[in-house]
C-alpha positions, -999 to 999 in steps of 0.1 A, spaced: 391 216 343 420 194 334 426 186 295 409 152 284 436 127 288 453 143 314 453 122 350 450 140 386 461 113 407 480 133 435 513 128 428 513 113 396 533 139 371 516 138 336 532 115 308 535 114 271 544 91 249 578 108 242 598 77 236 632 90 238 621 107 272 609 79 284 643 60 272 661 85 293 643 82 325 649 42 322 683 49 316 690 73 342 668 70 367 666 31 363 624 32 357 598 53 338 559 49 337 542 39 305 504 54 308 474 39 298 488 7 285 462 -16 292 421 -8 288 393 -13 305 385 -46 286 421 -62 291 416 -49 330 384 -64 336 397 -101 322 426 -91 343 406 -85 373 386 -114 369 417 -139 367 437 -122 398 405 -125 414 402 -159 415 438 -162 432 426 -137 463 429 -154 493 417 -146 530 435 -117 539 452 -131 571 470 -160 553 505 -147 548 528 -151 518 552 -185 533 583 -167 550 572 -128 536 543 -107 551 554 -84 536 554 -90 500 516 -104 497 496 -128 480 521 -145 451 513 -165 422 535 -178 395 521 -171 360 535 -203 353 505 -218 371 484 -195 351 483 -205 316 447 -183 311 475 -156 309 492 -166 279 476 -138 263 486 -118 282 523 -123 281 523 -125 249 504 -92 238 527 -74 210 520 -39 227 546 -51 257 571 -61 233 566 -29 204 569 -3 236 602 -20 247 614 -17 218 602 20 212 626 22 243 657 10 229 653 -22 239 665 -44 208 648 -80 210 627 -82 244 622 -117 255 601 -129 285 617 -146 315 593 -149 343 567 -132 356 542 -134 388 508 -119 400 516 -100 430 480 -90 455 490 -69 484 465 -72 509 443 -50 529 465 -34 557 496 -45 552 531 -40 559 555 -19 528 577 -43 511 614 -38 522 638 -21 502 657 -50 476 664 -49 436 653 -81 417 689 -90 400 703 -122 406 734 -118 380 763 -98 399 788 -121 398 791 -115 359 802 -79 345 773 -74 326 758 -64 356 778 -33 356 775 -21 322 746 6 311 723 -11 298 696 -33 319 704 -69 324 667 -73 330 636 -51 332 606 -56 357 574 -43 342 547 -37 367 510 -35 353 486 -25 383 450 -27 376 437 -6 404 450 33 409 477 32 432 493 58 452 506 63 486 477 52 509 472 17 489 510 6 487 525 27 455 563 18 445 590 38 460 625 41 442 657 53 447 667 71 413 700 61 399 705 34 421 714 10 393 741 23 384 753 39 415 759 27 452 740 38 473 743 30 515 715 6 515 736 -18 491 751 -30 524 720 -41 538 708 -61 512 720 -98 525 695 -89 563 661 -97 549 659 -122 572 662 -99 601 624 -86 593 612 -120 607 617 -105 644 593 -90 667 580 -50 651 600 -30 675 633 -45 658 614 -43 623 606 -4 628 643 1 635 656 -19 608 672 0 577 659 -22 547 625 -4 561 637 34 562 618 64 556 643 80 532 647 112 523 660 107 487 633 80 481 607 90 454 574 76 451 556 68 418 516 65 421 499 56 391 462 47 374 451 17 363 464 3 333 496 21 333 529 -1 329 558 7 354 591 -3 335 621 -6 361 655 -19 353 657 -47 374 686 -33 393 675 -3 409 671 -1 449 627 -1 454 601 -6 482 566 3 480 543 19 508 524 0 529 488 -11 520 468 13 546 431 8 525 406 -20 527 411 -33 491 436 -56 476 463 -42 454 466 -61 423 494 -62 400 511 -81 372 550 -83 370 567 -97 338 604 -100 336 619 -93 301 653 -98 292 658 -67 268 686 -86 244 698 -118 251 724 -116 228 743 -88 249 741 -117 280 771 -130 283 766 -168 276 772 -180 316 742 -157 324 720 -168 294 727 -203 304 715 -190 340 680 -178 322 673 -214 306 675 -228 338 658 -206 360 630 -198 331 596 -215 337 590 -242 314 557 -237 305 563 -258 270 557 -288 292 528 -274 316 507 -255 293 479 -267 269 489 -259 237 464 -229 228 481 -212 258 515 -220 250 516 -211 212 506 -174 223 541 -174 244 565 -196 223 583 -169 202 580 -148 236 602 -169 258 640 -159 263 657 -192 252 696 -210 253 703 -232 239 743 -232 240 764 -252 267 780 -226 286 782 -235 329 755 -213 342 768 -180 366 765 -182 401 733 -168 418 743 -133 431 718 -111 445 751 -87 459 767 -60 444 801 -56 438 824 -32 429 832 -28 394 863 -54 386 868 -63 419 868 -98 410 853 -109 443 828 -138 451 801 -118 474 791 -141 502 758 -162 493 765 -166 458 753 -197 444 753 -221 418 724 -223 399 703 -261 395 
């Protein structure tokens, strides 16, 4: 009989709360898994509120089948709580993480027998050198209210891949490319079966905490069921930005100040990553670059 407390999902190595592990998974291998961070209160209001966003599962996500169902938590102001929970904020910090502030977030419903999401990273930043330094730019965490392993569309990662190259950092500008017919989409790289790709199942309630950097996919979703899951981007310090990409993070934040009734908003106020300086924003840049190699990748944008 396994210990009380300890989870036998296949797969699923066993996690403490070790805090300076932890720290040196995110750091190294650009993610580590938080368990047990929501409970079964929290996950049934969860439930309840990504429930009422399902939709049929033949309508496809506009110009992605491959990503899901996709809300904006902007548009969800019953999740101000949510976001703005202390627990998020108190393990980040446990984590090294010195002032986390929110940025954006969605809720993200894979549906029943669908395709794996392509291999990407979530950082927009790379024009600007603190992309390149050790510490995250940005984290993604991942809150999944349903177990989730390999059969229901579980993440996939390439460790280290923040910090390193790695041959799929080429690819990264052909997304477009998976719009063609499947034989082309079964051949294309960005969906690869690869050998150094590790896959991290997890339960219910436990928070996936990925430097928004690293190289991920996730399995496709082979079961019945929808996969639910919460993403919240937190910038870790906003005061190691440099200004241009702070400046970036007013603009592209949501501004739920003006959307949200006021019992929603207050729980998020102190939350929200803010500028308020007058630095030009950095160009959208969703390629990496070599360290110092003062190139403009193609596709890099100004941000509006």
């Amino acid at each position: 009989m396994p210990r009380a407390g300890i989870k036998t999902l296949a797969g699923a190595p066993t996690r403490s709360r070790d805090f300076r592990h932890r720290a040196h998974e995110l750091f190294v291998d650009g993610y580590c898994v938080i368990d047990d961070v929501l409970g079964q209160e929290d996950l049934a209001r969860l439930r309840a509120i990504c429930g009422a966003q399902t939709v049929d599962a033949e309508r496809k996500f506009p110009g992605d089948g491959f990503l899901g169902h996709v809300t904006d938590v902007s548009a969800l102001p019953e999740l101000g709580w949510f976001v703005g929970l202390e627990q998020h904020y108190a393990l980040l910090r446990a984590l090294g993480c010195p002032d986390p502030k929110w940025f954006m977030g969605f809720v993200i419903q894979k549906p029943p027998h669908s395709p794996g999401l392509y291999w990407h990273q979530d950082w927009w930043g790379w024009s600007d050198e603190v992309s390149f330094g050790d510490r995250p730019p940005l984290l993604v965490l991942a809150f999944y209210l349903r177990d989730v392993g390999t059969e229901n569309g579980c993440l996939r990662v390439l460790r280290g891949t923040h910090r390193r190259r790695h041959a799929l950092h080429a690819e990264m500008g052909r997304t477009a490319e998976l719009l063609g017919d499947d034989g082309e989409r079964r051949a294309h790289p960005l969906l690869a079966s690869l050998p150094d790709a590790v896959d991290v199942p997890v339960r219910a309630g436990d928070m996936v905490v990925q430097d928004a950097r690293l190289l991920h996919a996730t399995h496709p979703n082979a079961s019945p069921d929808w996969r639910p899951m919460i993403f919240l981007s937190v910038i870790p310090d906003m005061a190691w930005l440099s200004e241009a990409v702070q400046a970036t993070v007013e603009i592209k934040r949501p501004k739920v100040e003006r959307s949200w009734p006021a019992q929603h908003y207050d729980l998020v106020c102190a939350r929200q990553a803010r500028y308020h300086g007058t630095a030009a924003p950095a160009l959208i840049n969703r390629t990496a670059l070599p360290r110092g190699s003062g190139a403009q990748a193609d596709g890099a944008t100004r941000v509006r």
